[in-house]
TORPA-4810 file (N, C-alpha, C, O; in nm, 3 decimals):
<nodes>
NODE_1_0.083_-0.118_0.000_0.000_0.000_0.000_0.087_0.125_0.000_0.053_0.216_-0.075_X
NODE_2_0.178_0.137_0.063_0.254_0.220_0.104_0.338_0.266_-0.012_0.360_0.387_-0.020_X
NODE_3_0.392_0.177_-0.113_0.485_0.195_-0.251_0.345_0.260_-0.318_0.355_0.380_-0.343_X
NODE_4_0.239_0.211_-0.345_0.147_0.237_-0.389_0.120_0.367_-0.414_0.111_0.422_-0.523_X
NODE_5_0.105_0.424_-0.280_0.061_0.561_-0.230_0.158_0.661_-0.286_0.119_0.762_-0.344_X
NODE_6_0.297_0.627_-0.268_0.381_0.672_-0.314_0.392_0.693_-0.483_0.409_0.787_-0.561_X
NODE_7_0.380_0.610_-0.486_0.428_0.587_-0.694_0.271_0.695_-0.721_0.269_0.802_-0.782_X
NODE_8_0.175_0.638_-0.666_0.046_0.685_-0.690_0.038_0.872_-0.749_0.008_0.933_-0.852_X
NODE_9_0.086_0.905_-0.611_0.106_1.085_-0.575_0.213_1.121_-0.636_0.221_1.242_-0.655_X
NODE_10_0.318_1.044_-0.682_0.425_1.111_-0.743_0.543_1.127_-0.669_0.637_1.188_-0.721_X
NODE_11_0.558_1.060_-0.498_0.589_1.139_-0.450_0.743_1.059_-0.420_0.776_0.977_-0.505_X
NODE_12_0.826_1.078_-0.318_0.962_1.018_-0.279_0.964_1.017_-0.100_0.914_1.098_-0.021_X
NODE_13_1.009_0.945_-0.085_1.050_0.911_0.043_0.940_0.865_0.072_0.838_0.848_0.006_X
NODE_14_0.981_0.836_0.233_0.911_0.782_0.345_0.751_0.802_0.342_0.712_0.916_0.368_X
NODE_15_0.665_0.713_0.317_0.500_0.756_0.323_0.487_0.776_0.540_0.384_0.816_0.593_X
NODE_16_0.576_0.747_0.596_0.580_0.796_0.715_0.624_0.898_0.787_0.595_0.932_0.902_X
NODE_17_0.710_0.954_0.694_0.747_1.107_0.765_0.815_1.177_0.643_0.827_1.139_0.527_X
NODE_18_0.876_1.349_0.739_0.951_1.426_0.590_1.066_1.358_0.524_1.155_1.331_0.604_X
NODE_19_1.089_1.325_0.406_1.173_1.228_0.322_1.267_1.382_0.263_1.258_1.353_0.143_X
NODE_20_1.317_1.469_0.262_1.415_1.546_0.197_1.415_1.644_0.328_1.330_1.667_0.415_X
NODE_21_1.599_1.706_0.295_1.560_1.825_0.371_1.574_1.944_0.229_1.577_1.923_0.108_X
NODE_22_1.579_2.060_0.303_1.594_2.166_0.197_1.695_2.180_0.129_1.660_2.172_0.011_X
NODE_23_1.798_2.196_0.136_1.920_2.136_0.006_1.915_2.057_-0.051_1.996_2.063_-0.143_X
NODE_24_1.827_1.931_-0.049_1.813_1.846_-0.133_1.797_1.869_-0.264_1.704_1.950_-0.274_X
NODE_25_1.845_1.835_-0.391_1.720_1.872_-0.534_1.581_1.826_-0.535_1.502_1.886_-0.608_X
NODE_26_1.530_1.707_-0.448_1.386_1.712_-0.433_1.319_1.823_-0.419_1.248_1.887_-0.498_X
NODE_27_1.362_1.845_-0.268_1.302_1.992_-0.196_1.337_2.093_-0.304_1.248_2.176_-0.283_X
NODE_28_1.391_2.129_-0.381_1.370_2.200_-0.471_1.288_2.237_-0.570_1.282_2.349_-0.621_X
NODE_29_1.215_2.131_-0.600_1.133_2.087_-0.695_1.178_2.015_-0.832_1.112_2.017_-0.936_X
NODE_30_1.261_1.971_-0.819_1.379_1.944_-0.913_1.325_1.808_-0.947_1.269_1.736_-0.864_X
NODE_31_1.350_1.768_-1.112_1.325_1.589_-1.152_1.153_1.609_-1.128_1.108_1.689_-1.047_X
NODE_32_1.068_1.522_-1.212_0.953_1.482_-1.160_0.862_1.433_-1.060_0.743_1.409_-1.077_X
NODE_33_0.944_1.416_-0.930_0.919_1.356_-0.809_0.917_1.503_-0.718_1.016_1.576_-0.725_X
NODE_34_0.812_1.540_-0.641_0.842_1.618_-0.530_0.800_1.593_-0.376_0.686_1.577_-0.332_X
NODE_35_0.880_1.593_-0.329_0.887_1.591_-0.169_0.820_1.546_-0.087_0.717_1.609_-0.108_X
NODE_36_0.786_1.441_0.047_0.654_1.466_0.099_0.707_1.494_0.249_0.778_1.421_0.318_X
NODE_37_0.651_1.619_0.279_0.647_1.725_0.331_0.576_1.702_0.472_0.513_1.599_0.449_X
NODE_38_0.549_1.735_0.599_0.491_1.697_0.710_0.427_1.569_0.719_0.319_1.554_0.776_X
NODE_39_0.497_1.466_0.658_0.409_1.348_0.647_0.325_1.303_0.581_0.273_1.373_0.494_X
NODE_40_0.282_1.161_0.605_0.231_1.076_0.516_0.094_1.117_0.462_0.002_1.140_0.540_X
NODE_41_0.075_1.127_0.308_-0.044_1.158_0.265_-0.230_1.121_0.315_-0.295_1.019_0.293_X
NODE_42_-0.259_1.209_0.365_-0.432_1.127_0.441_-0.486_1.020_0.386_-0.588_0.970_0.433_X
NODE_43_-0.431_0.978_0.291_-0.504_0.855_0.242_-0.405_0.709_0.319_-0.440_0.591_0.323_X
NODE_44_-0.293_0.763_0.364_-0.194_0.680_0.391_-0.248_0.659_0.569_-0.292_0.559_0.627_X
NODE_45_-0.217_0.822_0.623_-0.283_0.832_0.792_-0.407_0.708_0.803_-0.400_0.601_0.864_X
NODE_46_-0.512_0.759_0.729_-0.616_0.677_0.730_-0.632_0.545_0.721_-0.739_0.489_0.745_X
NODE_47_-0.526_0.487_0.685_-0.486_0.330_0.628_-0.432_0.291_0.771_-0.478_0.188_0.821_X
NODE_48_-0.319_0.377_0.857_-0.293_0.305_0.918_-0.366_0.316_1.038_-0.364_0.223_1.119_X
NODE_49_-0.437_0.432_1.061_-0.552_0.477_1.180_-0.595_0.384_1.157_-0.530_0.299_1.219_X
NODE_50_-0.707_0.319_1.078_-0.803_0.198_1.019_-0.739_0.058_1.087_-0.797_-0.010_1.171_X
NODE_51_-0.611_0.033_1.033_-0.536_-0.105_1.086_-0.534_-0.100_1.274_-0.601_-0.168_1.352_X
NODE_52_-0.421_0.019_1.308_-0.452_0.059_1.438_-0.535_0.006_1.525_-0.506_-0.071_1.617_X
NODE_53_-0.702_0.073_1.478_-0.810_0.042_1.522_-0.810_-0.059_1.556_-0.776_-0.080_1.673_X
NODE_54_-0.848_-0.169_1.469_-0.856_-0.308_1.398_-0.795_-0.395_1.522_-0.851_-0.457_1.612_X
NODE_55_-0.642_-0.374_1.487_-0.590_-0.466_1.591_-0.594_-0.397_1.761_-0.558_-0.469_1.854_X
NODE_56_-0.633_-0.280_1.779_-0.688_-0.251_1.913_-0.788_-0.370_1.937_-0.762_-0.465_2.012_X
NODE_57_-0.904_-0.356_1.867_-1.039_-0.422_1.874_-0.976_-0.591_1.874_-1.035_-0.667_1.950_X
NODE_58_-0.901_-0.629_1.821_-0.886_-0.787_1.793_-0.719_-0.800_1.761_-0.670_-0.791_1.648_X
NODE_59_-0.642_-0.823_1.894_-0.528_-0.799_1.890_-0.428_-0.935_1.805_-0.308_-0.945_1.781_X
NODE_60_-0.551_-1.026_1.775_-0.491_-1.137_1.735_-0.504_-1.136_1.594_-0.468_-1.239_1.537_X
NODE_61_-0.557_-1.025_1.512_-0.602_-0.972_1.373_-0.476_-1.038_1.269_-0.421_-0.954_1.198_X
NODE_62_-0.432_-1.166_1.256_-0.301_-1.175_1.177_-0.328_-1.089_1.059_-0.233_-1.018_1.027_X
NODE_63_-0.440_-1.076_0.982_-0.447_-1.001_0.863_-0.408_-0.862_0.867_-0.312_-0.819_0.803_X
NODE_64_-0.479_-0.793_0.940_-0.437_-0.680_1.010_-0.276_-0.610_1.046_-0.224_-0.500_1.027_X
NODE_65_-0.236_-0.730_1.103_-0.069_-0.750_1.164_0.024_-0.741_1.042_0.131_-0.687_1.017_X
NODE_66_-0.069_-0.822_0.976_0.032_-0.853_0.831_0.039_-0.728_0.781_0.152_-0.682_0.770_X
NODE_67_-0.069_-0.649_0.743_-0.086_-0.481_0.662_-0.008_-0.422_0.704_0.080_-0.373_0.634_X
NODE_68_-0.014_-0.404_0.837_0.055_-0.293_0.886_0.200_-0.315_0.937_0.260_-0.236_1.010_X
NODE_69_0.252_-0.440_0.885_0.404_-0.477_0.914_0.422_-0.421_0.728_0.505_-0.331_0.711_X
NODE_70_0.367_-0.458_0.636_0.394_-0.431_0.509_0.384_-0.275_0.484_0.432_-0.230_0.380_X
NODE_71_0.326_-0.196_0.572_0.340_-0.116_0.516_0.499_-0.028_0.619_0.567_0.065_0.574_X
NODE_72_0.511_-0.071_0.707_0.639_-0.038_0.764_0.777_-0.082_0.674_0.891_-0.035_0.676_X
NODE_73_0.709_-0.209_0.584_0.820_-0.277_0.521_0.819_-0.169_0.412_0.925_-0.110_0.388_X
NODE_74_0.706_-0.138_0.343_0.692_-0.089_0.206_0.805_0.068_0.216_0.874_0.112_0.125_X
NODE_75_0.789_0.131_0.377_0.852_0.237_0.339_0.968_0.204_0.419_0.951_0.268_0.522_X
NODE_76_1.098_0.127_0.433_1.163_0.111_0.456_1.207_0.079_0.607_1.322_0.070_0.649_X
NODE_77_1.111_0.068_0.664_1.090_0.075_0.824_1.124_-0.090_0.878_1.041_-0.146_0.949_X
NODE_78_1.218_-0.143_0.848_1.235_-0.290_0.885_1.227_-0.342_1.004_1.190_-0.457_1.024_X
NODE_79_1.264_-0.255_1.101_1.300_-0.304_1.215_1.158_-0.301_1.283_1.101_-0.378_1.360_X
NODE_80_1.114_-0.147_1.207_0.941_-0.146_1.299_0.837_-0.247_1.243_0.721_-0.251_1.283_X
NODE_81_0.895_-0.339_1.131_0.769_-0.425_1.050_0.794_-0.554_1.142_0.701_-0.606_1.203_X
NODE_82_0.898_-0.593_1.148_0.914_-0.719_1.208_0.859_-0.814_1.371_0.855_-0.932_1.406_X
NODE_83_0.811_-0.630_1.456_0.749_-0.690_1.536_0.604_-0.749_1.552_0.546_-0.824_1.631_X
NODE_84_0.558_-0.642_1.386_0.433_-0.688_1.386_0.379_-0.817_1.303_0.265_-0.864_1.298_X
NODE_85_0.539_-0.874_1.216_0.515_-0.982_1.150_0.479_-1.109_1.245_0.388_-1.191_1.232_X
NODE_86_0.611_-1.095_1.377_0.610_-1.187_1.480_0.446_-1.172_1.516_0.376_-1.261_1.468_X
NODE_87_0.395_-1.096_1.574_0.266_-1.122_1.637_0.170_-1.177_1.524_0.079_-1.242_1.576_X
NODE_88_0.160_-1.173_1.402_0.076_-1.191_1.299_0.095_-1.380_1.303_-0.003_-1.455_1.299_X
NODE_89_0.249_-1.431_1.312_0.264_-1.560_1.325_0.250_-1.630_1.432_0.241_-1.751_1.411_X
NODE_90_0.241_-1.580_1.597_0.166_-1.589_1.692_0.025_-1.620_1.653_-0.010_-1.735_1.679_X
NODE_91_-0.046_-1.556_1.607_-0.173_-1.537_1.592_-0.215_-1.638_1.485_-0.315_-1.705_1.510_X
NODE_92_-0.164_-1.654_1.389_-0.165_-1.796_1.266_-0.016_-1.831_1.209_0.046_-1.760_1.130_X
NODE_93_0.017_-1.922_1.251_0.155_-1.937_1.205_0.181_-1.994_1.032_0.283_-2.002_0.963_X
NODE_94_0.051_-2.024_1.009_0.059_-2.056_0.831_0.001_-1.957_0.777_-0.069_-1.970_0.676_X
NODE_95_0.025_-1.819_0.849_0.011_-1.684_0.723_0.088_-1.676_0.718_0.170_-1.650_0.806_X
NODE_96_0.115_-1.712_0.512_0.216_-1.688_0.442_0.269_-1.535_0.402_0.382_-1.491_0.381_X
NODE_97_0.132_-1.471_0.402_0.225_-1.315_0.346_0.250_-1.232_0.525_0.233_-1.112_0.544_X
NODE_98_0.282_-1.308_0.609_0.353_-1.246_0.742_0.516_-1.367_0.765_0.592_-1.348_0.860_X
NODE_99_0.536_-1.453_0.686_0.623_-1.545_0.655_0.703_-1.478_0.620_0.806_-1.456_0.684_X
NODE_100_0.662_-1.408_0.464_0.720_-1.381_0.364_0.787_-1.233_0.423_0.902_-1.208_0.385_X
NODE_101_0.746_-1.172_0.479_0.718_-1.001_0.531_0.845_-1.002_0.624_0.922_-0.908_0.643_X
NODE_102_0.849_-1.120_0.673_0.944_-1.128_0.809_1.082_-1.153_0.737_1.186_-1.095_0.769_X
NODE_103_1.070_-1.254_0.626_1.171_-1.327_0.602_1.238_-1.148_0.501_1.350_-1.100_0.523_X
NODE_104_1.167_-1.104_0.431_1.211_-0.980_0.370_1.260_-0.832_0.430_1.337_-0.746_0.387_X
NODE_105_1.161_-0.848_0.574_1.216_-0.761_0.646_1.413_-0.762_0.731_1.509_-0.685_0.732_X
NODE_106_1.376_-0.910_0.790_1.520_-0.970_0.817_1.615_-0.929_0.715_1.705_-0.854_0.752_X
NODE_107_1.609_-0.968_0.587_1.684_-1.007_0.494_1.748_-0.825_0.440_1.856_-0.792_0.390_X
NODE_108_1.658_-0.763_0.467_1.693_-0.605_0.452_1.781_-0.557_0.554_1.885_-0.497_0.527_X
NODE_109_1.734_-0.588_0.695_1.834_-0.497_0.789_1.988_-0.570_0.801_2.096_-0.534_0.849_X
NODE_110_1.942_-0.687_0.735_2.137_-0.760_0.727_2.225_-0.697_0.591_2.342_-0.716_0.558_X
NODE_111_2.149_-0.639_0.547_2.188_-0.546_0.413_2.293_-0.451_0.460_2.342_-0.369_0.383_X
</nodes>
C-alpha cells in the first residue's frame, strides 16, 4: 500500500514522515518527483488509523498485523515491520504473506 501511495502521488520518500531536507534537489522541486512534506499523505494516515483500530479491537487480527508490518516494510521501516510480522505468526503461524514479510524484512536490515 505504502509503494502504492507513493508511486500513486508522485511522491519520494518515506509515506511515514519528511523524506528530503531543503538542500536536497527534491526539496527544490527538481526531476519529476516532489517531496513529501509533514508526512504521510491522508489517504496513507487513514490506512494506518483503520489497521490501528482493527488490531486494538482484535489484537490477534493476523491479517491486520500482516498490513501494517507491510506497510512499515513498504517504506523502509524494517526493524518497525518485524514486530508486527512476529505477532501476525503468533496469531496464525501458516500466514504466508507475514512469513514472507518477516523473512524480507530480516533479509533487509542484514543489508
Amino acid at each position: 500500500m505504502a509503494y502504492l501511495v507513493a508511486v500513486g502521488f508522485g511522491v519520494s520518500g518515506s509515506v511515514f514522515g519528511k523524506a528530503v531536507t531543503a538542500a536536497s534537489p527534491a526539496a527544490q522541486g527538481q526531476g519529476s518527483q516532489q517531496a513529501v512534506e509533514g508526512g504521510p499523505p491522508a489517504p496513507v494516515v487513514a490506512q494506518l488509523e483503520s489497521l490501528r483500530a482493527r488490531i486494538a479491537r482484535h489484537p490477534n487480527d493476523d491479517v491486520a498485523l500482516t498490513q501494517l508490518g507491510d506497510m512499515y516494510l513498504a517504506a523502509n521501516r524494517f526493524a518497525q515491520a518485524i514486530p508486527f510480522y512476529r505477532r501476525a505468526l503468533r496469531a496464525n503461524p501458516h500466514n504466508v504473506a507475514a512469513q514472507t514479510g518477516l523473512a524480507q524484512a530480516r533479509d533487509a536490515l542484514r543489508q
